[in-house]
N, C-alpha and C positions, 0 to 999 in steps of 0.2 A: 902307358895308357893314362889318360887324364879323365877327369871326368865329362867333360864337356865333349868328348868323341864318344861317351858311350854309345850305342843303337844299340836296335832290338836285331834275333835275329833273322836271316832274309826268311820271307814267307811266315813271319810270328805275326805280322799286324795286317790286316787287308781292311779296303773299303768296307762301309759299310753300307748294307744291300738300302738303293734307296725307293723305297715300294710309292706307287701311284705316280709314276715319272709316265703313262702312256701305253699302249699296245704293245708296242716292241720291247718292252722292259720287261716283258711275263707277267710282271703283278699292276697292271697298268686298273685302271676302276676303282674297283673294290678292293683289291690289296689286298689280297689275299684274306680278306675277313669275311668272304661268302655274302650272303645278303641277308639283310637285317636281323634284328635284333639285339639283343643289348651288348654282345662284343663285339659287331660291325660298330657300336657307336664310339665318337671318339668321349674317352671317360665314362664309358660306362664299361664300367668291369665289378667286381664283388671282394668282398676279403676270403682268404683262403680256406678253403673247406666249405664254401657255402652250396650246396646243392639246389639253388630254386627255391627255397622253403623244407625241401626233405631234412627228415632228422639226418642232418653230417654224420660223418661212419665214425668221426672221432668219438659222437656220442652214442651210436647205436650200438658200439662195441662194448663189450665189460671191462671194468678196468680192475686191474691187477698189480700187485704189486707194490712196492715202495723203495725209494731210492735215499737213504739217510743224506743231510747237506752234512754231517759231521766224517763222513767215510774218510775224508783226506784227512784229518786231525788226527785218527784214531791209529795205531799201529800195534802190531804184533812181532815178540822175537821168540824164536825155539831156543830152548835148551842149549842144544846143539851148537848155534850162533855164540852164546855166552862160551862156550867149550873153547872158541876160536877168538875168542878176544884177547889180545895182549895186557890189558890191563883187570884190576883186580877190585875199584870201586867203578861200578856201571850206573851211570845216570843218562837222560834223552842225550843231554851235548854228546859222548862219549859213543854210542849209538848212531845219530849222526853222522860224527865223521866218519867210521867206518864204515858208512855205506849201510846200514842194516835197516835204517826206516828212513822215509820220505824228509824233506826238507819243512814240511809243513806242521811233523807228527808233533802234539802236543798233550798227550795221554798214550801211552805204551804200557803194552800188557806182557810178559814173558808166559808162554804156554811151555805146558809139558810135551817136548817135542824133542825124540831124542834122550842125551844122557849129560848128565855134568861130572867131573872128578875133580874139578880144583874148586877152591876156595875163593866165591864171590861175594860183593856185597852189594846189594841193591838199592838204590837212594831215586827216592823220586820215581817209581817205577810199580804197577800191580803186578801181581803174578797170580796165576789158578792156584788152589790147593795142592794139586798134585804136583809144581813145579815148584813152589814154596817147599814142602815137604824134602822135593830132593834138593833144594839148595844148600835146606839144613843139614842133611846128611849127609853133604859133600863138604862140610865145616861154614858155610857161608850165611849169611842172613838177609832179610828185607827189611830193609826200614822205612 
């Protein structure tokens, strides 16, 4: 295959419908844009959500919620996770590779989730109280 033979395949691309070609075309006059006013006309149309003057439903509705821009930064490991790790000083790079937080994470928190038994150290990394707590007791530290 070369690239100069690519195509698309049969029936992907068709003409496109050419509206006010006459009577026998079906959209022949008016084009299918009914009769007047301001979307019969040509460029007259409005920006999106605009109702006529009516307050838009974007704004009639209450609004809710909030969506942090830091979400993709931020990461979380269980206990648990650390339990499965092969090595014995955990920092984000280390984290990383093994798949446990996003490529983007750049504050990671270890939650109490699950149970630890071996001896870890934590570098560059927060933990909750209660996951601190059992680090220590499983011989390991945060630093």
């Amino acid at each position: 295959m070369q690239l100069n033979t690519i195509q698309p395949a049969e029936g992907a691309k068709h003409a496109k419908r050419r509206v006010g070609r006459g009577i026998g075309s079906g959209l022949g006059k008016t084009a299918g844009r009914g009769h007047k006013g301001q979307k019969s006309r040509s460029g007259g149309f409005h920006k999106v959500g605009f109702e006529g003057g009516q307050m838009p439903l974007q704004r009639r509705l209450p609004k809710r919620g909030f969506k942090s821009l830091a979400t993709p930064y931020k990461a979380e490991v269980r206990l648990s996770d650390l339990e499965n790790l092969p090595v014995a000083e955990v920092d984000i790079l280390a984290l990383k590779q093994a798949g446990l937080v996003g490529e983007l994470a750049r504050v990671v928190r270890v939650i109490l989730s699950g149970s630890i038994g071996k001896k870890v150290t934590l570098k560059g990394l927060a933990a909750t109280k209660g996951a601190k707590a059992a680090i220590e007791a499983a011989g390991g530290s945060v630093v």
